[in-house]
Structure formats: C-alpha cells, structure tokens
N, C-alpha and C positions, 0 to 999 in steps of 0.2 A: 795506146793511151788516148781519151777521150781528148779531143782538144776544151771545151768546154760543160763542164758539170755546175747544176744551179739548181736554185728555187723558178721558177717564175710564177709569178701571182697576180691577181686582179688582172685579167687581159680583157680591155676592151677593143673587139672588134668593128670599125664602123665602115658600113661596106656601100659599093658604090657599082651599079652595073654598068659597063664599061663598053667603047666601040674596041672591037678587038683588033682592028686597024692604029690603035694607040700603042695597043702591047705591043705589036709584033715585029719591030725593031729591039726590043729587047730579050727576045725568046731565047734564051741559050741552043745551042746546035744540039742535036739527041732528042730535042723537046717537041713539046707541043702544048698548047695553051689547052687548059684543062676549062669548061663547062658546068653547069648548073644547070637543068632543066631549058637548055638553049641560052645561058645566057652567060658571058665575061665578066670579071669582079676583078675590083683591087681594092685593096682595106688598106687603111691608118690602123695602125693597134700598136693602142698604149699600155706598159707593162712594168713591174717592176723585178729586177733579181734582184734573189737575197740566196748568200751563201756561194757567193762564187769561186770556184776555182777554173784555174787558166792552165791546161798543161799540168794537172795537177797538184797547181801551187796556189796558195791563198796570196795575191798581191795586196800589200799593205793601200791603203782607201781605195778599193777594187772590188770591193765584196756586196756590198750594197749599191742599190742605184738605180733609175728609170732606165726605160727604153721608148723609143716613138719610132716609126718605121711606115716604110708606104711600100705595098706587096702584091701579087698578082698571082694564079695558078695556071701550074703546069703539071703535064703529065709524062711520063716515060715508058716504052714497054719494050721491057727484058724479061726472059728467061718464060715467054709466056703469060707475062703479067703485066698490070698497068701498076708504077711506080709514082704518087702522087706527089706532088712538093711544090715549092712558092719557090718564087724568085722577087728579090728585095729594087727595090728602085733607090732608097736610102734607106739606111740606120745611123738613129741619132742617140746617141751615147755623152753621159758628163765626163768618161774617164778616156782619158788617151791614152793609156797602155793596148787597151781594147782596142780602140780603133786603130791603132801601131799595128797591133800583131794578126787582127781579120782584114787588114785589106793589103799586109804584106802576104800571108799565109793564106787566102781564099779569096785574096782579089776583091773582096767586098765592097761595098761602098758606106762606109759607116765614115760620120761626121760627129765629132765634138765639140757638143753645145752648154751654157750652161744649164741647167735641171734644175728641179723642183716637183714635187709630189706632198698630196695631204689626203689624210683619212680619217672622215669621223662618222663613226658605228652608233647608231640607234636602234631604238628598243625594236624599230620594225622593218627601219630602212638603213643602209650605208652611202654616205657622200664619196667618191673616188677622184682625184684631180690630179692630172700630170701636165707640169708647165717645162715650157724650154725655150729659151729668148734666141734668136736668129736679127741679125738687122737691129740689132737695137728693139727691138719687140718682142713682148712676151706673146708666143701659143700658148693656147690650150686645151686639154679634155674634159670636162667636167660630165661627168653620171653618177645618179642616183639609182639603187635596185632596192627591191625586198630583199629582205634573208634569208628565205629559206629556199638551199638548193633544189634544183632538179635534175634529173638525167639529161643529156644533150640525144634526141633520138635518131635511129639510125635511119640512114638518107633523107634527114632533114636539110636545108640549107645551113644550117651550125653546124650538122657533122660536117658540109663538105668544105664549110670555111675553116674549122677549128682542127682537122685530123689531115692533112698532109705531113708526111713523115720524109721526105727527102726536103733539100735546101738545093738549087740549082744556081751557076754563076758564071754570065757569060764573059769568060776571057777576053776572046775574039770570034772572029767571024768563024772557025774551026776546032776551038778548043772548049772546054764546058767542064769547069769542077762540079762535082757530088758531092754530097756529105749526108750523113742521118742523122734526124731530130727523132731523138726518141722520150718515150712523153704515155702514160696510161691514156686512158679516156677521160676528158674533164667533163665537171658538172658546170651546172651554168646556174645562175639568177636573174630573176627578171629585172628588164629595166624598165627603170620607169619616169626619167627625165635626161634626155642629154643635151649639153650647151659644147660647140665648137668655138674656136677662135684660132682658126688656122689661117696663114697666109699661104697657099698652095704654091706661089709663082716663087716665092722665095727658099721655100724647104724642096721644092721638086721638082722647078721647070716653067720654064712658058706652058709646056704641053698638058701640062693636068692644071692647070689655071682653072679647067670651064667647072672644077669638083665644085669651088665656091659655089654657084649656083645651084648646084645638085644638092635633093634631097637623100638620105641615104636610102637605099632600098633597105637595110635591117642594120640593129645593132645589138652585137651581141658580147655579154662581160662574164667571161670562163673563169673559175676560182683559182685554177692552176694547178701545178703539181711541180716534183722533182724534174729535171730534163737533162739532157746529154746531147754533146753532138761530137761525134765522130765520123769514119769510116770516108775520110776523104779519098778520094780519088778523082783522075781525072779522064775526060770523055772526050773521046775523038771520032764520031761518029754519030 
C-alpha cells in the first residue's frame, strides 16, 4: 500500500548552488550527492496537496494544505543504474498527523507550522503565494508566471531539479530509508516576478543562513500532477 497518494500542484522551485562541503554531513549512507553540469543545488519549494490520503485513508482536515521544504540531490547506483532522489533538510506541514506519522515511519524531519496560501488567475498571468509563521513571523513565497504551459526539456537544469524519483533519509551514520516518488513528467510556466521573505537561520539552521544573501541561480514553478510514495525500504550499505 502506498503510504501516501495526492495531488501536488503549483510547485515552485527556488534553487541555490551550493558548496558541497554543506551537504555532506547530511548525505544518507548508499548515497552520493548528485550534480548539474558541475554544480551542488538545494531548493526551497513551495507546494500545495490536494486530495490526500495517508495509508489509504482520507484523514478528516488532512486533505488539503501547503507544503515548504529545503532539499538537496543525490544519487544511487543499483542493479547497474543511477537511482536519482532528494534528501529533505526540513518539511513544514500545517497538519500534525503528517508530521506524527512521517517522522515516526520514515524518520523525516517534517515540522508543524501554521500555513497559509493564496491564488489569483489573470487573463495572462497567475499570483501564487505560500506563507508559514515560524518565531512569531510570517515567511514567504510570492511568484508571478504567464499561463501558458510548456514542456520542461530533457537535460535541462528543470528536468534535473524537477524529476528525482527516489526520497533518501539518513537514520544514522549506517542505516538509510528509501522510498519512490512516483510523479509523470511536469510542464512548467514561466516566471516572471519572485518576492522571498524567508528567515533561513530559523526554518533551517545557523548553516544555510548565508542563502539570505544569495541570489537564486533559477526559479522554476511545475504545474504538478497526481503522485505516490511508496516502496519503503531500508539500506544498509
């Protein structure tokens, strides 16, 4: 049984190249930090699910809701093959059953904050906004796109942010859960204004403090689609 089945929609990507000497305290065991034309990334991306079920049960005010998250690539190679997937640094969720049951069952690090999201659709362009109060302050994401989709193309820098299909989680210093994000290929739309209002030192550490300063290398907002995650297991090796 999938442990989680959803919508996920409007994902904005906002990505940051990275010293890989940051990540590599956090690389789960099996892994390796996965590349872009020579270069480390970790993204914020902000999301919404719609239509969730948990274990194949629709929890009552569980179904709807944001997501805010800070992530990073890695790679795995089994059976002759490179195995792509992200490892999470946080996930910030409004609903605590979720975060109950993903960081008893997958060790996650997901936190419950309060949330907020607003969307307003014009004749040429869409507003997208996800807020989440931490500390007594409100975050946020604020982007503007056109509407008319496009393909995300293949060995773009979007394909290699948007399509990792494994989820990675390091236990401990010897142990390493798996799971699969299963997900078609999304389309994308251009952006064309983003406003931050992130506090990094409070949602993610002293260590990513220096993102404040950082201009993003790209920002990229996927329309979404259906997704699943399953097929846990655990890695020792």
């Amino acid at each position: 049984m999938s442990f989680l089945k959803a919508q996920w929609k409007n994902l904005t990507f906002i990505n940051y190249i990275i010293d890989p000497k940051i990540l590599q305290p956090h690389v789960p065991k099996g892994t390796e930090l996965d590349f872009y034309n020579g270069n480390c990334y970790v993204s914020v991306v902000g999301f919404l699910f719609e239509d969730v079920k948990m274990l194949g049960l629709k929890i009552p005010f569980h179904i709807n809701f944001e997501e805010v998250n800070l992530r990073f690539y890695v790679k795995r190679w089994e059976n002759n093959a490179w195995k792509r997937g992200v490892v999470f640094i946080q996930e910030i969720v409004p609903k605590f059953a979720l975060t109950l049951v993903a960081n008893i069952l997958y060790n996650e690090h997901y936190k419950t904050l309060p949330m907020k999201h607003s969307i307003q659709l014009n004749e040429n362009s869409g507003d997208f906004q996800v807020e989440w109060k931490i500390q007594n302050k409100w975050n946020s994401i604020f982007i503007k796109t056109e509407n008319e989709p496009t393909k995300i193309e293949l060995d773009s820098e979007e394909e290699f942010i948007t399509e990792h299909y494994f989820g990675y989680t390091k236990v401990n210093e010897n142990k390493t859960y798996e799971y699969e994000v299963k997900h078609p290929s999304w389309q994308q739309l251009k952006v064309l204004e983003i406003k931050l209002d992130i506090d990094f030192t409070a949602n993610y550490g002293a260590e990513f403090n220096f993102l404040k300063d950082e201009k993003p290398s790209s920002v990229i907002f996927a329309i979404g689609s259906k997704v699943s995650i399953e097929n846990k297991r655990t890695l020792r090796n």
